[in-house]
C-alpha positions as CSV (number, residue, x, y, z in Angstrom):
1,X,0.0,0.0,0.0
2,X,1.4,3.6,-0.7
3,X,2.2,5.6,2.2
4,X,0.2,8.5,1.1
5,X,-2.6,5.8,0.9
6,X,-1.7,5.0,4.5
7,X,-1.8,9.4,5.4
8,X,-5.4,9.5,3.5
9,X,-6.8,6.8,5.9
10,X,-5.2,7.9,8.8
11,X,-6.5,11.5,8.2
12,X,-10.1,9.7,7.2
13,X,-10.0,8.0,10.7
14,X,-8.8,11.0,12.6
15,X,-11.4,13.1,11.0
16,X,-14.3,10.3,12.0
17,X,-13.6,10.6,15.6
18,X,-13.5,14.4,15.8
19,X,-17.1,14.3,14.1
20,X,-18.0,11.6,17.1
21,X,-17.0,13.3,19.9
22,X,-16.8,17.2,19.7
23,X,-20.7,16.7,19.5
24,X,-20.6,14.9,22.7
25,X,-18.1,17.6,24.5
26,X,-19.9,20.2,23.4
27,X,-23.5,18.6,24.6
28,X,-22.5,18.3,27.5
29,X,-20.3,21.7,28.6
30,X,-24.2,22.8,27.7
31,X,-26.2,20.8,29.2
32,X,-23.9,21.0,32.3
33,X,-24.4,24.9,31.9
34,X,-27.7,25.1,31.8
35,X,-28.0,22.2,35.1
36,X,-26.4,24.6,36.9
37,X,-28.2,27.8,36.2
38,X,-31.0,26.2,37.0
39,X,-30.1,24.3,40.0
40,X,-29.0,28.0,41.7
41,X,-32.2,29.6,40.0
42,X,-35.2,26.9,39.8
43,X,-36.0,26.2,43.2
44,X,-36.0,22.2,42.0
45,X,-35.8,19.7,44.5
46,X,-32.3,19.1,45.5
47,X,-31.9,15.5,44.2
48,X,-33.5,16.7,41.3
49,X,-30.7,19.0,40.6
50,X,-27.8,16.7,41.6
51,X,-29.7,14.2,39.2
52,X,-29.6,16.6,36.3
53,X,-25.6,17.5,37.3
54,X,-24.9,13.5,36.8
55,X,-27.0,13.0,33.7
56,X,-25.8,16.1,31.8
57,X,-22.4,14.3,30.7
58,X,-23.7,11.1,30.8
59,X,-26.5,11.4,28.4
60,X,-24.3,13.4,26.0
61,X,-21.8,10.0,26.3
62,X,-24.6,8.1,24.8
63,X,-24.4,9.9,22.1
64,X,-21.1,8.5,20.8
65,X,-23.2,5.9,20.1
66,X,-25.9,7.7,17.8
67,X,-24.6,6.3,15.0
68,X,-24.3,2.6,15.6
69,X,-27.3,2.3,17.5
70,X,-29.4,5.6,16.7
71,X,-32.9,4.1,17.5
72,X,-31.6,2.9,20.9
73,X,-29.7,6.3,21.6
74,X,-33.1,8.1,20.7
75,X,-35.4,5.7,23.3
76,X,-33.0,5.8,25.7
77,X,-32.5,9.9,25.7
78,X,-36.7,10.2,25.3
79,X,-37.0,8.6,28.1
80,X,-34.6,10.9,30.6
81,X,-36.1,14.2,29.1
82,X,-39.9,13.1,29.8
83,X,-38.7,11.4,33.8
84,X,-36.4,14.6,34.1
85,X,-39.5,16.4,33.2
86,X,-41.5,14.6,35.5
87,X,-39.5,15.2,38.5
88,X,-39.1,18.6,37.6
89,X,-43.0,19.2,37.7
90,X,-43.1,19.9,41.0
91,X,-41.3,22.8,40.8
92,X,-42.9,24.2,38.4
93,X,-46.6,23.9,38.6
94,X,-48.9,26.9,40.6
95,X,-47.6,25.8,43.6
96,X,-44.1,26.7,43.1
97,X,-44.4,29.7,41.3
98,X,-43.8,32.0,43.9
99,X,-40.1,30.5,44.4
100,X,-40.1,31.4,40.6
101,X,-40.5,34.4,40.8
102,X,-38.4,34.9,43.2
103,X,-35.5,33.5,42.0
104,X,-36.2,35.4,38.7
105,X,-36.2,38.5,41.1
106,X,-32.4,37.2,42.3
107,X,-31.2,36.8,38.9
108,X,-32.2,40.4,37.7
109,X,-30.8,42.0,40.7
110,X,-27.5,40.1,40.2
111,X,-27.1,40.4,36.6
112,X,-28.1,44.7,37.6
113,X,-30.8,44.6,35.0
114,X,-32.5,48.1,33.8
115,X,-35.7,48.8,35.7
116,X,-37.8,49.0,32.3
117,X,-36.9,44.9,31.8
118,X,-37.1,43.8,35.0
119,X,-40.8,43.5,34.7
120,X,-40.9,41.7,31.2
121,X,-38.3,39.2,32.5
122,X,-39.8,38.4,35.4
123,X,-42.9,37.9,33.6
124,X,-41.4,35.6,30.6
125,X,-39.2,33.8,33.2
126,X,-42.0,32.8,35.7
127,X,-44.3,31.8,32.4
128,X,-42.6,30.2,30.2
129,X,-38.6,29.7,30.7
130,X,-38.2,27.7,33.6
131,X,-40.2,24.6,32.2
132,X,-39.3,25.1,28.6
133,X,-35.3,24.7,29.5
134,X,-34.6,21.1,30.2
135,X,-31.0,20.6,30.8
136,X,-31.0,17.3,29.2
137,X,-33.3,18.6,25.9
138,X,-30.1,19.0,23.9
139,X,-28.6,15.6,24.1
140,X,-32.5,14.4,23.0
141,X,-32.5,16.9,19.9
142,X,-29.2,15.7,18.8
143,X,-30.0,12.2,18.5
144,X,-33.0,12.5,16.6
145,X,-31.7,14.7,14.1
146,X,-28.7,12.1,13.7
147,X,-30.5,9.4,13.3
148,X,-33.0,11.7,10.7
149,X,-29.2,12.3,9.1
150,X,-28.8,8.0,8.6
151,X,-32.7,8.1,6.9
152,X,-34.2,7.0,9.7
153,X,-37.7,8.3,10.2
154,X,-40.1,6.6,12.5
155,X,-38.3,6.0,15.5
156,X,-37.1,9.6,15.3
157,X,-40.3,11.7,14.5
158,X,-42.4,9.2,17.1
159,X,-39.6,9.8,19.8
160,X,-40.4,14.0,19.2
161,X,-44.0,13.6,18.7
162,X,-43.8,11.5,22.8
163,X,-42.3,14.2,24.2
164,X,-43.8,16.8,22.8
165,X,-46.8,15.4,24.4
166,X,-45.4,14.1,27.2
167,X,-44.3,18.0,28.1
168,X,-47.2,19.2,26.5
169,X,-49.9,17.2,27.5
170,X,-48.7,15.3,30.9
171,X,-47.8,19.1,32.0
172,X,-51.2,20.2,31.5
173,X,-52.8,17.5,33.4
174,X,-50.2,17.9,36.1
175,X,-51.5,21.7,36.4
176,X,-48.8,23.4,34.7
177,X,-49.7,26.8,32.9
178,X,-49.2,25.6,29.8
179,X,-49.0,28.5,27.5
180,X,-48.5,28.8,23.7
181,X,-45.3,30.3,23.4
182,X,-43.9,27.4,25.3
183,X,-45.9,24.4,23.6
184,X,-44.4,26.6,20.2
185,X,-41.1,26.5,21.6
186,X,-40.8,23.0,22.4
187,X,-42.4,22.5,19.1
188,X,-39.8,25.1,16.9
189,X,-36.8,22.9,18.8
190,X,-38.2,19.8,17.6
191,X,-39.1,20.2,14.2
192,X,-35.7,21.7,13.4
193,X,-33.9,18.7,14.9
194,X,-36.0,16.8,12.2
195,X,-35.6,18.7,9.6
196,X,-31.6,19.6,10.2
197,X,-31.2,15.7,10.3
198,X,-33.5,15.5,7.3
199,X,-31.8,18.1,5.4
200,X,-28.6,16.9,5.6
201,X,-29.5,12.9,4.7
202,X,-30.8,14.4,1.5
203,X,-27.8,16.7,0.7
204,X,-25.7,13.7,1.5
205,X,-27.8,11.2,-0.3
206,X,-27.5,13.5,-3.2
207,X,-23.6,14.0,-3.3
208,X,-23.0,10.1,-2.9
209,X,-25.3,9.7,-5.8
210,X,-23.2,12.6,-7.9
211,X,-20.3,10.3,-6.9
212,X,-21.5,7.2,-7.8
213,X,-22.2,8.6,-11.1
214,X,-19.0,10.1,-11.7
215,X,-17.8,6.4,-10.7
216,X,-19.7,4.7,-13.0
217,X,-18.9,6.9,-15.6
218,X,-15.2,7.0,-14.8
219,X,-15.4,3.1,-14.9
220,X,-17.9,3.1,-18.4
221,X,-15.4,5.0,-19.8
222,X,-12.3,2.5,-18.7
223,X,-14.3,0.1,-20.2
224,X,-14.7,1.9,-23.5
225,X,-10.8,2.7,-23.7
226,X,-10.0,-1.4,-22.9
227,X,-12.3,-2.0,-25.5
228,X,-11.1,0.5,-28.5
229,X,-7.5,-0.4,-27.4
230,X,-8.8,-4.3,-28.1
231,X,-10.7,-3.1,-31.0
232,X,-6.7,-1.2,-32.6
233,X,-4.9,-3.7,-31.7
234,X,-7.3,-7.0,-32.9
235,X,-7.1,-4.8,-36.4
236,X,-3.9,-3.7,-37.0
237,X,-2.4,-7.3,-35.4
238,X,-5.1,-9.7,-36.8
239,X,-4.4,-8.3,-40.2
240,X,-0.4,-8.4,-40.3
241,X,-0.6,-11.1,-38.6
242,X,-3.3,-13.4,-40.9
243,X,-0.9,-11.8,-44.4
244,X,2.6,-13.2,-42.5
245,X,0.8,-16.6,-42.0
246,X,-0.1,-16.6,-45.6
247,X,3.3,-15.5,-46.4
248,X,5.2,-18.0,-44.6
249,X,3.2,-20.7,-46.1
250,X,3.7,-19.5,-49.8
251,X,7.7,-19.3,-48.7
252,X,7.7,-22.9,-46.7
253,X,5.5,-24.1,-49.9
254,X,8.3,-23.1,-52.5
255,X,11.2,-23.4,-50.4
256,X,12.4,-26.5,-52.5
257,X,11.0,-25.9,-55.8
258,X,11.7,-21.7,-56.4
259,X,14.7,-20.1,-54.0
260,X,13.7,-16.6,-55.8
261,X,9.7,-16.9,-54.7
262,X,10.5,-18.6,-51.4
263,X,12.9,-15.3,-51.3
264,X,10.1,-12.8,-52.5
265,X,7.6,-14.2,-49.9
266,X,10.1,-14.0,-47.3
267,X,10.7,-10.2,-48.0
268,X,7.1,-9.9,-48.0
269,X,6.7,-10.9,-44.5
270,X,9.5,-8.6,-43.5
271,X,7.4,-5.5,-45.2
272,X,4.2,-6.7,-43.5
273,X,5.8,-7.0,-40.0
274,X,7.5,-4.0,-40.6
275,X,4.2,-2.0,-41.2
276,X,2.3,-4.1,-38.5
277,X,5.0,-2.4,-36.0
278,X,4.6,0.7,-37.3
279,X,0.4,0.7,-37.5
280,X,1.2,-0.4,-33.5
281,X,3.0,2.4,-32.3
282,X,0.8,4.9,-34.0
283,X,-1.9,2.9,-32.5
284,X,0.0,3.0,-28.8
285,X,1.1,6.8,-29.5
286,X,-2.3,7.9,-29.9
287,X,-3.6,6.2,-26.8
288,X,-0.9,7.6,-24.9
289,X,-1.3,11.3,-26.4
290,X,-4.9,10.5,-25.2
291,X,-3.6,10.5,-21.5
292,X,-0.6,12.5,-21.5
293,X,-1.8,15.3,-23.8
294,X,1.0,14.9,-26.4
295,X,1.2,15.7,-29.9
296,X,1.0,12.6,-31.2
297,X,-3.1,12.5,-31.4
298,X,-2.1,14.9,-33.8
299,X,0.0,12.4,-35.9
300,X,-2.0,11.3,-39.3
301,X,-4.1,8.0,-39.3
302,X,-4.8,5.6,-41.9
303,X,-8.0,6.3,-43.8
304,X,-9.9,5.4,-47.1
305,X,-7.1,6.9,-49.0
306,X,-4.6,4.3,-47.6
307,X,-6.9,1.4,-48.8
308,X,-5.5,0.6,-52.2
309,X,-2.0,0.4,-50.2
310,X,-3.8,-2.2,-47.8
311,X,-4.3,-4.2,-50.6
312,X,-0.7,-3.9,-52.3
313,X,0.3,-4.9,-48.6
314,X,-1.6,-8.2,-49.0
315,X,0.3,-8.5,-52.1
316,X,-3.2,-7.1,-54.9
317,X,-3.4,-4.8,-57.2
318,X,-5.6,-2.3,-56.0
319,X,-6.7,-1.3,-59.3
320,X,-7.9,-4.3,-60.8
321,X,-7.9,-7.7,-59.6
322,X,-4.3,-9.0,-59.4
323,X,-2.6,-12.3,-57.7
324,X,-2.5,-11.8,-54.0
325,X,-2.3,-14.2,-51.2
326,X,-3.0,-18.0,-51.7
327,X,-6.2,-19.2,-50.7
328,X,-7.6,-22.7,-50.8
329,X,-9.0,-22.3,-54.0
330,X,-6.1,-20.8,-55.9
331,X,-4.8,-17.0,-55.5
332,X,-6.7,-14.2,-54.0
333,X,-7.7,-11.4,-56.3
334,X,-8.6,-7.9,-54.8
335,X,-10.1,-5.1,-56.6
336,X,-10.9,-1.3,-54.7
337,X,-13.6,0.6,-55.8
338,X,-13.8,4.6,-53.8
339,X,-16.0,7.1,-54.7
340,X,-13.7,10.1,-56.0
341,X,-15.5,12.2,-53.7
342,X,-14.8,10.4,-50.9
343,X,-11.4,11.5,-52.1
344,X,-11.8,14.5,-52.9
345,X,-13.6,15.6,-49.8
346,X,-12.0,14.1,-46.7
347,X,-14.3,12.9,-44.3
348,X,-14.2,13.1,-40.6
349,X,-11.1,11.5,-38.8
350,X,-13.1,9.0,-37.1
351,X,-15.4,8.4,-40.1
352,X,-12.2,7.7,-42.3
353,X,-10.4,5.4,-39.4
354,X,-13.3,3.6,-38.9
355,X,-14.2,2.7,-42.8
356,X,-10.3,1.9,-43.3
357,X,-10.3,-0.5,-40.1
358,X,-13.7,-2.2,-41.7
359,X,-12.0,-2.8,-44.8
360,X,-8.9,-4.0,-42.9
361,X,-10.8,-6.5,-40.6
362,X,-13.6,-7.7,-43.6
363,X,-10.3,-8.3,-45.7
364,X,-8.6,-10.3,-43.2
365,X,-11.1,-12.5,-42.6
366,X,-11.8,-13.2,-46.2
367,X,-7.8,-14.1,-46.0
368,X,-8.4,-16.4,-43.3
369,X,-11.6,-18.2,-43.8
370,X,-13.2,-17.4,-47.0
371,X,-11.6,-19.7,-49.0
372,X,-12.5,-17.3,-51.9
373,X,-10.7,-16.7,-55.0
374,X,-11.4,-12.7,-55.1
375,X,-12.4,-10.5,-53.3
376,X,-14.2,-6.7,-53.9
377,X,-13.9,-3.6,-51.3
378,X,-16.3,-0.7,-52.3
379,X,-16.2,2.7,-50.7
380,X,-18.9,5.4,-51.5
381,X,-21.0,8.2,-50.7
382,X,-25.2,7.9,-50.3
383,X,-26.8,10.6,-48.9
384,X,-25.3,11.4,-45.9
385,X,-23.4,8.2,-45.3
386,X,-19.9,6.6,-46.2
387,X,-20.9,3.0,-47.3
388,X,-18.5,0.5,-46.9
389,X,-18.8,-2.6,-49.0
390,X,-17.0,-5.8,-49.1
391,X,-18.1,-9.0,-51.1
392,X,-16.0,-12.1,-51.6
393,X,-16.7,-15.4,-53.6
394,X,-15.7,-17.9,-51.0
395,X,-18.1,-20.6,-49.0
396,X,-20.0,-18.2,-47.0
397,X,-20.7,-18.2,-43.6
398,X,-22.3,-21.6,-42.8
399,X,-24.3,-20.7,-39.6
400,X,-21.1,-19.5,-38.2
401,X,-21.2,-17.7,-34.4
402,X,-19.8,-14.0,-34.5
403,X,-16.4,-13.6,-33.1
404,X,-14.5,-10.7,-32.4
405,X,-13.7,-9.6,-35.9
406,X,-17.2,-8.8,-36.8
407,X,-17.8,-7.4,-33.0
408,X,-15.7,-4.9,-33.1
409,X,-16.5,-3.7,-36.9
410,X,-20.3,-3.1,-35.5
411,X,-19.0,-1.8,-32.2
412,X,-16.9,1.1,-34.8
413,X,-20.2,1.5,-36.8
414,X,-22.5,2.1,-33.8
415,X,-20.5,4.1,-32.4
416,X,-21.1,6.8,-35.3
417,X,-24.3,5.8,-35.1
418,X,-24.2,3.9,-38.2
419,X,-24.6,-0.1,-38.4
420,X,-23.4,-3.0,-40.0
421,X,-24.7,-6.1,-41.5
422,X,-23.1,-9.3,-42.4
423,X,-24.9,-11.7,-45.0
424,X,-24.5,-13.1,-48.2
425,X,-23.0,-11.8,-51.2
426,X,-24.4,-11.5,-54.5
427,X,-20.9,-13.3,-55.6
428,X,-21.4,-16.7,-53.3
429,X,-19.9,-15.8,-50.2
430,X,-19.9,-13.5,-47.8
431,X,-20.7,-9.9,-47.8
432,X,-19.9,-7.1,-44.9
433,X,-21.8,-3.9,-45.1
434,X,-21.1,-1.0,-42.9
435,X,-23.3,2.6,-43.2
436,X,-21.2,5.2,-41.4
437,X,-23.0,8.5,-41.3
438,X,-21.4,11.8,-42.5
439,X,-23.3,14.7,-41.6
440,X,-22.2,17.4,-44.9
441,X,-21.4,14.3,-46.8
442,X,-20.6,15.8,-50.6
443,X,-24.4,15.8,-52.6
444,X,-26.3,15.3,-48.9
445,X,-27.1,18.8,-48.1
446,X,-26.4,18.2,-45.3
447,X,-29.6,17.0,-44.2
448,X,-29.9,13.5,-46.3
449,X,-29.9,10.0,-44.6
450,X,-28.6,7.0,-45.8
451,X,-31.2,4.1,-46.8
452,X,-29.8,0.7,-45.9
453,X,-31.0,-0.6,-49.4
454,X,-30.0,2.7,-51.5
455,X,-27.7,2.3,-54.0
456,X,-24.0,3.7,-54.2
457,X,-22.8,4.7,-57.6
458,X,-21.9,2.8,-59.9
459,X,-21.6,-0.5,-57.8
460,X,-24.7,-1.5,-56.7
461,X,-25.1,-2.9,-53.0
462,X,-28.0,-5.0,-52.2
463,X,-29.1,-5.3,-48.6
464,X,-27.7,-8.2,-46.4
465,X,-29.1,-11.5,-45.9
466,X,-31.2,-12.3,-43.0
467,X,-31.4,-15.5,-43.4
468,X,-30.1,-16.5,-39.4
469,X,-28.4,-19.6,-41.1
470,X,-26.6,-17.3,-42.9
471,X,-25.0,-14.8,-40.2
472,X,-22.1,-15.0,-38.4
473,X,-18.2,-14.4,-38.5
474,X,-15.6,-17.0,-37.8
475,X,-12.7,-14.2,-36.8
């Protein structure tokens, strides 16, 4: 574990127990506080007061507990405040309001309060403060609005709505003057214990959902990047890797019988290997600009311009249907068809990548399984769309699961929000259709969509089979 790991967790635990118990301290310098006003000033029963002095600290200890056990901290502190209030009562009914008043008297003439408030305080004091200050209120209000914080909300409205009539109600019966402004005291205290608690829990419960959604979309995107850096490197390495194969065959094939062929295919796997390494470190510079910020997103990619030189690299004439690698049924021909204005007018970067990777993938596959003795690679523009279209004359697809190859070449299409379909070719084999839109597409408008069954050019491109026997992808 790293040691500033080690610091964060420390600094997390240190910062846990300060929010436990300077709560508690501070509870119960108050509640002591207010015990001993009252004990000088209330006229309470002596026990009573040394009571209150003993519970003060203790009931603000429980409430280190308020979070483990918050409905058991909020019974347990209900209960003191409505026996501390009942033991109290005593004091403070019409019998004992004479000792009131007179120790409201005492605490003006101490304090050397103006003439023109002595008469108001006495008043308020005799009324209303003595029985509305419990010393042992504060520890109760805390622990309902912590355990409103956790989401809790019986236990700690049904604890405030007891006591409220247990102060309210058991005063009256026990012939207390039970006046408004105290019943809306006791009632403003309570409610904003509830709704402090409440408040909180839902500012809290929204940040942890703010940060679970910037987790998961932290960890979508991780997710996203492992699988376009599978997607690169499946391309670029399934292709160089399916031509060398074929290469080294050819070479092992003619070894005995031609030296110069053997030779030729030889020098053809070291120019494929050679560009496979160099397709992978523009592959690995570009995901590394991506986190470092570097100039080498800036670096040019391969697009639909470079796919006449992906077939020359498999060893065809791009313009016409010349010998390229060996396939079961004799040698491999290859013709490229692009629309000139797909030339002419450069599409967007991720447009052009993702056609050129299509064609690269489609081809490799033909290369691998098709078993076809040609193979066609059409490029053009319909509507607002890049159409990408490869047939090949080999044994089709024979029921054949998916695999990765054609996976990732619908992943590259839906991305743009395009699609591809995979069925059977006009030709006998297989055929690989990708629609890649290109909003401003030269002859679009700008507004025009691409119809799956429209038809591009001069090479026509009929829709895919959909025959389920006939979908799939061995690579």
């Amino acid at each position: 574990m790293r040691p500033e790991t080690l610091d964060t967790d420390a600094a997390a635990v240190r910062r846990g127990r300060l929010s436990t118990w300077i709560p508690v301290a501070v509870v119960a310098v108050v509640q002591l506080w207010i015990a001993a006003v009252l004990a000088r000033e209330s006229g309470a029963p002596l026990a009573v007061d040394v009571a209150r002095l003993v519970l003060a600290p203790v009931t603000a200890l429980a409430l280190a507990f308020r979070r483990s056990h918050p409905r058991a901290v909020v019974l347990l502190l209900g209960v003191v405040v409505l026996a501390d209030f009942a033991a109290w009562l005593p004091a403070v009914t019409p019998l004992g309001r004479d000792e009131i008043d007179l120790a409201a008297v005492r605490w003006a003439s101490r304090h050397d309060l103006p003439e023109q408030w002595r008469g108001p305080w006495t008043a308020w004091a005799s009324s209303s403060a003595p029985r509305l200050v419990a010393p042992l209120l504060p520890a109760f209000l805390v622990a309902i609005a912590s355990a409103s914080l956790r989401g809790l909300r019986a236990w700690p409205m049904g604890a405030a709505a007891v006591v409220w009539l247990g102060v309210v109600a058991g005063g009256s019966l026990a012939g207390l003057d039970v006046t408004i402004p105290r019943a809306v005291g006791l009632t403003v205290l309570l409610a904003a214990a509830l709704l402090v608690g409440t408040a909180a829990h839902a500012r809290g419960a929204a940040r942890r959902a703010r940060v679970e959604a910037a987790v998961a979309q932290r960890e979508r995107a991780a997710r996203d990047e492992r699988t376009r850096i599978a997607r690169e490197l499946h391309d670029v390495l399934g292709h160089s890797l399916s031509q060398i194969s074929v290469q080294a065959g050819v070479g092992l094939h003619l070894l005995d019988r031609d030296v110069e062929q053997a030779r030729s295919a030889l020098a053809s796997i070291r120019e494929l290997s050679r560009g496979g390494l160099d397709e992978v470190r523009g592959v690995l510079g570009i995901l590394r600009s991506d986190e470092t910020g570097g100039d080498a997103a800036l670096a040019p990619q391969p697009g639909i311009a470079r796919i006449r030189e992906l077939a020359q690299r498999a060893g065809a004439d791009a313009g016409g249907g010349a010998v390229g690698p060996v396939g079961a049924s004799g040698p491999l021909a290859v013709t490229v068809e692009i629309d000139p204005r797909a030339l002419e007018h450069e599409p967007p970067a991720h447009v052009d990548l993702a056609a050129y990777r299509i064609v690269q993938e489609a081809l490799t596959n033909v290369e691998r399984h098709a078993r076809a003795s040609s193979a066609r690679a059409t490029v053009a523009i319909v509507g607002a769309a890049l159409v990408v279209t490869i047939d090949d004359d080999g044994q089709g697809l024979r029921g054949r699961e998916p695999g990765n190859g054609i996976l990732g070449m619908r992943e590259r299409a839906a991305a743009l929000g395009g699609g591809l379909e995979v069925g059977r070719s006009p030709r006998g084999g297989v055929r690989v259709r990708a629609v890649l839109p290109w909003p401003g597409a030269p002859g679009s408008g700008g507004a025009a969509r691409a119809d799956a069954g429209a038809t591009p050019g001069p090479n026509p491109v009929a829709p895919a089979a959909t025959d389920p026997r006939e979908r799939g992808d061995p690579a």
